[in-house]
C-alpha positions in Angstrom: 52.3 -26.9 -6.3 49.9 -27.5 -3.4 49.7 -24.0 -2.7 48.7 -22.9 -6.1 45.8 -25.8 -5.9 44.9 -24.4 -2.2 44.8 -21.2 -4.0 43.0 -21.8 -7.1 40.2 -23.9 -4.7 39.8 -21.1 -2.7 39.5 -19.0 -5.2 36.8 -21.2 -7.3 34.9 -21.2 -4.0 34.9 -17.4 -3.7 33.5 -16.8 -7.3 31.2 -19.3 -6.9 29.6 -17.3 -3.6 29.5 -14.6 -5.2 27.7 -15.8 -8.6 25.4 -17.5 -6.1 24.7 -14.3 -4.5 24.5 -12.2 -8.0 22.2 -15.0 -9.2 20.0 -14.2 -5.9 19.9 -10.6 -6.4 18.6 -10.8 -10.4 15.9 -12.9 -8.9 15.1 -10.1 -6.6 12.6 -7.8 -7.8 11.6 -5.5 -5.4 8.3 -3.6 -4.8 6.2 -0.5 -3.5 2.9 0.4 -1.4 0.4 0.1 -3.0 -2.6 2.3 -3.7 -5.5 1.4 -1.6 -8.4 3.4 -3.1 -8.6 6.2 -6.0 -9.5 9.0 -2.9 -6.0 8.2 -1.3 -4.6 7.9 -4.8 -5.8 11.6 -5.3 -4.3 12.8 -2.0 -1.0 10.6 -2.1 -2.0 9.4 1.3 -1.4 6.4 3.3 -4.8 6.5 4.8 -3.4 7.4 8.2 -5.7 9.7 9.1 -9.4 9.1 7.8 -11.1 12.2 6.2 -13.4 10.8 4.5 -14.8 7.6 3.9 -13.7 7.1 0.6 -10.4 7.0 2.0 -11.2 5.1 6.0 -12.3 2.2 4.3 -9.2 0.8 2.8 -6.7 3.2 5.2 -7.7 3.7 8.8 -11.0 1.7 9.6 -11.2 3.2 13.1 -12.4 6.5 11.0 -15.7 4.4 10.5 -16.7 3.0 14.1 -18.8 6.5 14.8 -20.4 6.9 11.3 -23.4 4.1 11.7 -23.3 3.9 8.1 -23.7 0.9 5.6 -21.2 1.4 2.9 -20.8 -1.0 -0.3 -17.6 0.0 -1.9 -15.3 -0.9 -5.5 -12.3 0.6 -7.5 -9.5 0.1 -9.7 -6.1 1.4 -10.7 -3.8 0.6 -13.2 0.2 2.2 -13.7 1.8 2.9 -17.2 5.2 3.2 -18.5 7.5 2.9 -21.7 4.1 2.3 -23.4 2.8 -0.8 -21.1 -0.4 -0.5 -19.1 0.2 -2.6 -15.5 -2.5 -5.1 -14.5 -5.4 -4.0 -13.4 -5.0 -3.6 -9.1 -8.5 -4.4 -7.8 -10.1 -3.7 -4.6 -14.0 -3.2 -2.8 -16.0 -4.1 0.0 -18.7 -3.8 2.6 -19.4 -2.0 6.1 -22.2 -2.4 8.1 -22.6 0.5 10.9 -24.2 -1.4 13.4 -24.9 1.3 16.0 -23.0 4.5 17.3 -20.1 3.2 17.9 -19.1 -0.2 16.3 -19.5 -1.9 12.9 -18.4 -5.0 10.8 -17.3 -5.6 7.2 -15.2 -6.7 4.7 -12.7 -5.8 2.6 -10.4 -6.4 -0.5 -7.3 -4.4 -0.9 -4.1 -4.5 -2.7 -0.9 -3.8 0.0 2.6 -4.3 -2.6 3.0 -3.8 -5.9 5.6 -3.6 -8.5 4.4 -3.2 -11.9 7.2 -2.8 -14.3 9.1 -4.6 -15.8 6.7 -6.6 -17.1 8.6 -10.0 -16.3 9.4 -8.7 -12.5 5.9 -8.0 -11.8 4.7 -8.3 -8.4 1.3 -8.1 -6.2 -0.1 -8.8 -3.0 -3.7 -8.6 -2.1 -5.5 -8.8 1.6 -9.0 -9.9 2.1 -9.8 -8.8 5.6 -12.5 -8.9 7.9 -13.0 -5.5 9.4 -14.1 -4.9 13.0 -14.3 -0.5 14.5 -15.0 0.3 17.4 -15.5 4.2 19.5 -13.9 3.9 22.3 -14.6 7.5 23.7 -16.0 10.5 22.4 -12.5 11.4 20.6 -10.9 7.7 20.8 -12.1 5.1 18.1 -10.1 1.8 17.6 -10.0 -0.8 14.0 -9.1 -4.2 13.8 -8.6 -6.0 10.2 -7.9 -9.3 10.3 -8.0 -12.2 6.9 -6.1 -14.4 4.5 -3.4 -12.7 1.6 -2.0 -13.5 -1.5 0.8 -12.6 -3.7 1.8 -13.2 -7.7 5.2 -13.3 -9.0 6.3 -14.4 -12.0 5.3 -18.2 -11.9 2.0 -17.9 -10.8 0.1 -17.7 -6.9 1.9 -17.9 -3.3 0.6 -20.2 -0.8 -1.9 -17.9 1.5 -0.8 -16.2 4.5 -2.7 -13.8 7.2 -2.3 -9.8 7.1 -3.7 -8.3 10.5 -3.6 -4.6 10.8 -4.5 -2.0 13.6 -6.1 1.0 13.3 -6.2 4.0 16.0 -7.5 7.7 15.7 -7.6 10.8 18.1 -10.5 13.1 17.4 -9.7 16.7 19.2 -12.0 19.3 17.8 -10.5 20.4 13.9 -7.7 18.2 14.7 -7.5 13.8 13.7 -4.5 12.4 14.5 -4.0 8.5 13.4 -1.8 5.5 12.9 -1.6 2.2 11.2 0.7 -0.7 12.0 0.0 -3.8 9.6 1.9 -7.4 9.3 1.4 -8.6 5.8 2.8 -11.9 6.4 5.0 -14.7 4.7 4.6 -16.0 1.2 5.9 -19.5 -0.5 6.1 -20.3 -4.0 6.5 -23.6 -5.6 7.6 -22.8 -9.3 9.1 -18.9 -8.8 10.3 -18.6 -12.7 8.7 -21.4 -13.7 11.0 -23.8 -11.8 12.2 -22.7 -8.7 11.2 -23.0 -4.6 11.0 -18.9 -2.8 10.0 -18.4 0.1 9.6 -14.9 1.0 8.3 -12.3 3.9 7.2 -9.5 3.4 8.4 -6.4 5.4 5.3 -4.7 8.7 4.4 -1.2 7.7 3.3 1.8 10.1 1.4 4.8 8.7 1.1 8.1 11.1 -0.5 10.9 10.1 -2.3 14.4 11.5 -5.1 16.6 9.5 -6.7 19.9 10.2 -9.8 21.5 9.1 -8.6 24.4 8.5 -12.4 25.5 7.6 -14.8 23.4 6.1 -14.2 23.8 2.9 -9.7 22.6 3.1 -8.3 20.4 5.0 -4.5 20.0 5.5 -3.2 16.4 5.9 0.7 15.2 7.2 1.8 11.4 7.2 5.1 9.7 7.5 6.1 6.1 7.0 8.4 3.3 8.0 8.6 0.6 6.4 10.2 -2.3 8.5 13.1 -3.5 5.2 15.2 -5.1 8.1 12.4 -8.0 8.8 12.0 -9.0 5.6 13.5 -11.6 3.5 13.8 -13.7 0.4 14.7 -17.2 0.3 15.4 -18.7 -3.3 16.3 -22.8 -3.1 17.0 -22.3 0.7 19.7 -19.4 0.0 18.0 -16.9 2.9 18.8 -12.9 1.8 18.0 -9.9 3.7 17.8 -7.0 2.0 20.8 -4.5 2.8 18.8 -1.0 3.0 20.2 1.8 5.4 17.5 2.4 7.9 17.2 6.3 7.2 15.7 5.2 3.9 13.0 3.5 5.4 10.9 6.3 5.9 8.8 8.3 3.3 5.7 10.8 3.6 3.3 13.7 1.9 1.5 16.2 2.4 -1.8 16.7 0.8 -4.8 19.0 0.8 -8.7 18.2 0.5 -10.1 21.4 -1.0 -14.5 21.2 -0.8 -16.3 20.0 2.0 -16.6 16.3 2.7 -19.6 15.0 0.9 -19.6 17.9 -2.0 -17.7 18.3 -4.9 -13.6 18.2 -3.7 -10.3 18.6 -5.1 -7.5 16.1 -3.7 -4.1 17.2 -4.3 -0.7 15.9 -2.9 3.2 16.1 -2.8 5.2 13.1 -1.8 8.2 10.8 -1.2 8.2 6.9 -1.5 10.7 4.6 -2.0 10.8 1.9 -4.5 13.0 -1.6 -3.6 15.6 -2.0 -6.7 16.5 -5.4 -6.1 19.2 -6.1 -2.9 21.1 -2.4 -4.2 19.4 0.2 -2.5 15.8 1.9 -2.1 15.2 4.1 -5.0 13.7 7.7 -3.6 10.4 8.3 -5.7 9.1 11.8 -5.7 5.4 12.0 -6.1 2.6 14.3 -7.0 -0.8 13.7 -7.3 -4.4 15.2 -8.1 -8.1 13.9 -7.9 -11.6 14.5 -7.7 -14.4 13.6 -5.6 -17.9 14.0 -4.5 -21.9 12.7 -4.8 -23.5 11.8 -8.2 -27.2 10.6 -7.9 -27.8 11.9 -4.3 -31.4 10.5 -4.1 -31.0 7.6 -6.1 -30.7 5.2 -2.7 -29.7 5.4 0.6 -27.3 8.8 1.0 -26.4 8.0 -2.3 -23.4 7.4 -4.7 -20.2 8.8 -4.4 -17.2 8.6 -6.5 -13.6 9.4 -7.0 -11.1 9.5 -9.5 -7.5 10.3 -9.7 -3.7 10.6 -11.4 -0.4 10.3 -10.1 2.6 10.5 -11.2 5.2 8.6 -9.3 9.3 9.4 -10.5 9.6 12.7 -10.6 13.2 13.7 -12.8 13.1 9.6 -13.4 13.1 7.8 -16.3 10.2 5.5 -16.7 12.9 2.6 -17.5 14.3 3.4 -14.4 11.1 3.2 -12.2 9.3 5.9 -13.0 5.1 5.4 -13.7 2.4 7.2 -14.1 -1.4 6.0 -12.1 -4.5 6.8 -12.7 -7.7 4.9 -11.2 -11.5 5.0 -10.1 -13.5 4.4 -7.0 -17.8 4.4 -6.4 -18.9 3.6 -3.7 -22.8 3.3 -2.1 -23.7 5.0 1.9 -26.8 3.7 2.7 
């Protein structure tokens, strides 16, 4: 008799572990990078590498130290699936050029996102001070430093601070660049309407080369890591780590800029990311993407408008009920 209640308690304690941790994981809803700006959108880049400045100014802000431009920037994208549109993922800023080789500015930019389901989604938005600087003749440095926010289900997270660093090699028809950015650590008060998470998000580092093949195309390489293993989610003080194998960590593309810089381009681009599905595993997403970009109103002020457009199609052989979206966005911005 005492064994079978020794038994049947150890077994009640078991089930209830693992409900606990079940529970935990249906919380869980994982997430993605995020598209910076409709110019990477077009190119399925990371912003690595800066190529243009459509692209430097939410990717690799040491691409901007040697421009001495002023640069007033804004855009939005939105992802759609199983007939729902996604929110609408803003972002825009400023740069001043304040001689050869330094400027300031400021800049809005989302970093994660999940958009679908509609009751899992998720976003996380950095408002950061920018600071480039050019070192050398071929060595330019960025700094971007400010407060972040996420939304889950439930509403706002508390603010916490995303600092990133920016580095670029300039050798002749050759760029080769890297990004390493902490997006910090998030608490909510009433995740689900009713419940205490405190999460951290996982430190990302972009790499990337390009070469100008000849003015008019440009050939672009990045790779990624995301850094899974430091990240966690804590519902009602039960602390989780996601589980992911480290090989799955890393994604990239490759991506081609046809046009010369400031004229009329065409951005296309081939791609691998991976998409967090809850504490299971990191769902390989194969992507493809197009875009255009170049000047409209050339004389109107400054060095005038430019713009950029672009569609992606993240999922490729996936269902869009099993993570599979297509994007599509804008971006204007104003060199003066």
């Amino acid at each position: 008799m005492i064994f079978k209640e020794r038994f049947g308690l150890a077994l009640f304690c078991i089930l209830v572990s693992l409900g606990s941790f079940q529970n935990l994981s249906a919380q869980f809803s994982g997430y993605e990078n995020s598209i910076s700006s409709a110019y990477l959108g077009g190119l399925g880049s990371n912003g690595s590498v800066s190529v243009n400045e459509l692209g430097s100014f939410y990717g690799n802000t040491a691409g901007l130290a040697s421009k001495n431009r002023n640069l007033l920037d804004a855009g939005a994208y939105a992802g759609y699936a199983s007939g729902d549109v996604s929110s609408l993922y803003l972002a825009g800023g400023v740069y001043f050029g304040l001689g050869e080789k330094w400027g300031l500015g400021f800049r809005a930019k989302p970093v994660f996102q999940r958009s679908f389901p509609a009751n899992e989604r998720f976003s996380n938005h950095a408002f950061q001070g920018i600071f480039s600087y050019h070192l050398t003749d071929s060595l330019s440095l960025g700094i971007n430093f400010g407060p972040s926010v996420s939304v889950r289900p439930g509403g706002y997270s508390s603010y916490s601070w995303n600092l990133s660093f920016g580095i670029q090699w300039e050798l002749g028809k050759w760029k080769v660049g890297g990004i390493l950015e902490s997006p910090g650590a998030y608490r909510y008060e009433k995740y689900l309407g009713s419940m205490y998470l405190k999460e951290r998000l996982p430190e990302r580092l972009f790499a990337g080369v390009s070469y100008e093949v000849m003015p008019e195309f440009t050939i672009l390489l990045e790779g990624s890591r995301i850094f899974w293993e430091n990240a966690y989610f804590d519902l009602n003080e039960n602390n989780e780590k996601p589980p992911y194998p480290v090989k799955t960590m890393f994604g990239g593309n490759l991506s081609f800029a046809i046009g010369k810089k400031d004229e009329l381009q065409l951005l296309l681009g081939i791609g691998r990311e991976h998409r967090a599905e809850a504490f299971s595993r990191l769902k390989p997403m194969d992507t493809v993407s197009t875009g255009v970009s170049g000047p409209f109103f050339p004389s109107l002020a400054g060095e005038g408008f430019y713009y950029s457009v672009f569609l992606m199609r993240s999922g490729l052989g996936v269902r869009e009920s099993e993570g599979a979206e297509t994007r599509s966005g804008f971006q204007f911005q104003s060199r003066y």
